[in-house]
N, C-alpha and C positions, 0 to 999 in steps of 0.2 A: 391706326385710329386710337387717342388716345381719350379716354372715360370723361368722364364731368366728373368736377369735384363736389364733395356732397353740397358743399356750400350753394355752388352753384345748380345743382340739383333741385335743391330745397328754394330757392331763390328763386330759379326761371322757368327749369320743366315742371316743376311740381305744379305753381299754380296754373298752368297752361293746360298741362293734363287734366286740371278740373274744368278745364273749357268744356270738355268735351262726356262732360255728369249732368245729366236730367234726371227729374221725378221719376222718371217711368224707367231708370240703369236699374236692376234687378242686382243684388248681393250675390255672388256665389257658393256664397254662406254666411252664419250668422243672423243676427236680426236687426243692426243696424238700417238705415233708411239711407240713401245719398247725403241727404242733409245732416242724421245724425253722427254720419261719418265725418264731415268737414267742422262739424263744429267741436265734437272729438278732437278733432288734432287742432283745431285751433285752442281748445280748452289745453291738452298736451303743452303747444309751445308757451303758452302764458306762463303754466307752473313755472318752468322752465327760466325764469324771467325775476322769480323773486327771489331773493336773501332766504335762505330756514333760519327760523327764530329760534326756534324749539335745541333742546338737549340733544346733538350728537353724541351717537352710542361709538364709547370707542373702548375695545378694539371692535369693528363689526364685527356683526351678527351672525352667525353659519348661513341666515337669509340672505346678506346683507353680501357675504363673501361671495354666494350661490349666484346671487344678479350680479355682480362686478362680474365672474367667470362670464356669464353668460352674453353679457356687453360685448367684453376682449374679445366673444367665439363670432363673434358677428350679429347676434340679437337675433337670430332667424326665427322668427314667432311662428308659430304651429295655431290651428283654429280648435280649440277645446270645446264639446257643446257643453252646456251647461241647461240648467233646466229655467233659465229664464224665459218668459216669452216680453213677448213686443210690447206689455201694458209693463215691464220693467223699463224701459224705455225712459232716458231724461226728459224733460217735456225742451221745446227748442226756445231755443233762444234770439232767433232772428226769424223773420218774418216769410223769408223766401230762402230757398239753396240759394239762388243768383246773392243777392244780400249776405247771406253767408262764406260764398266763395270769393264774394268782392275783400272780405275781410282775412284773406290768406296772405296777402301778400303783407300786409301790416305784420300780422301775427310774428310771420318769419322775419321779416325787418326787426322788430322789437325783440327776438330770441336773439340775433346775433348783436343785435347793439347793447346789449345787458350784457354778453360776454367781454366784447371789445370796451366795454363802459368799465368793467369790472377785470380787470385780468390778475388780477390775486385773491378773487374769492376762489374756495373753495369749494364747488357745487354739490349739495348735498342734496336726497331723500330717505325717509326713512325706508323703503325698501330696496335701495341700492348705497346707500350709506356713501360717505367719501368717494368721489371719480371726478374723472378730468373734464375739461369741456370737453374735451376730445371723445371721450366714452360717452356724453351726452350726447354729440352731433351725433356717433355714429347711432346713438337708439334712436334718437328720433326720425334719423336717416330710416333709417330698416323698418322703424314703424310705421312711419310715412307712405313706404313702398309695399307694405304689408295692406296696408289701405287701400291704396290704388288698385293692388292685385287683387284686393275681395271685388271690385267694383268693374272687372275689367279695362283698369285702364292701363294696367301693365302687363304686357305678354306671359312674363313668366317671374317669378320670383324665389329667391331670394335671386 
């Protein structure tokens, strides 16, 4: 049996696995809500979407090197608590989860056609400094799946 490509991942299982996200899916961690989860990663692939204007630092940064490594090892994100609680919360942006998850499938549309639109930019941020699309699919890949797993809708993760 051979795997989905992230493409196709991110493309067809991802928003289908949020078929199956109600108000009432409970986090397994975190403080995130359903909703604030999907519009999280919808927020994600936009960045993902624009030109950096600003001043690349070159050569990166020891931070800058620290996320590049940490892309290459495969992005396996770990849940850190932090002492936020739920009134740090972004206030939402769309009116319903349903409403919001109808907007996933755009989101990742408009991430790979900014690549495919673009194939000699350089994708930059400042906390990952210079990487490939390539190192960008796979974070937002494992990000994506880091998600699903808080929310139970992926068995096991990474």
């Amino acid at each position: 049996m051979t795997s989905l490509s992230k493409r196709e991942f991110l493309t067809n299982t991802f928003p289908e696995l949020l078929n199956n996200l109600d108000l009432d899916t409970k986090a397994n961690f975190g403080l995130m809500t359903p909703q604030h989860m999907v519009e999280h990663l919808i927020m994600a692939l936009g960045i993902a979407t624009t030109k950096f204007e600003g001043e690349r630092i070159k050569p990166a940064s020891e931070q800058q090197l620290g996320m590049q490594q940490f892309i290459k090892s495969g992005s396996v994100l770990v849940h850190r608590p932090s002492e936020k609680t739920k009134a740090d919360l972004p206030p939402l942006k769309y009116a319903s989860l349903e409403e919001a998850i109808t907007n996933i499938p755009d989101a990742v549309e408009k991430y790979y056609a900014f690549q495919d639109n673009n194939p000699n930019y350089i994708p930059y941020a400042s906390f990952m400094g210079e990487v490939s699309y390539a190192d960008v699919e796979l974070f937002h890949y494992m990000h994506i799946k880091y998600h699903l797993w808080q929310f139970g809708l992926l068995e096991q993760y990474p």
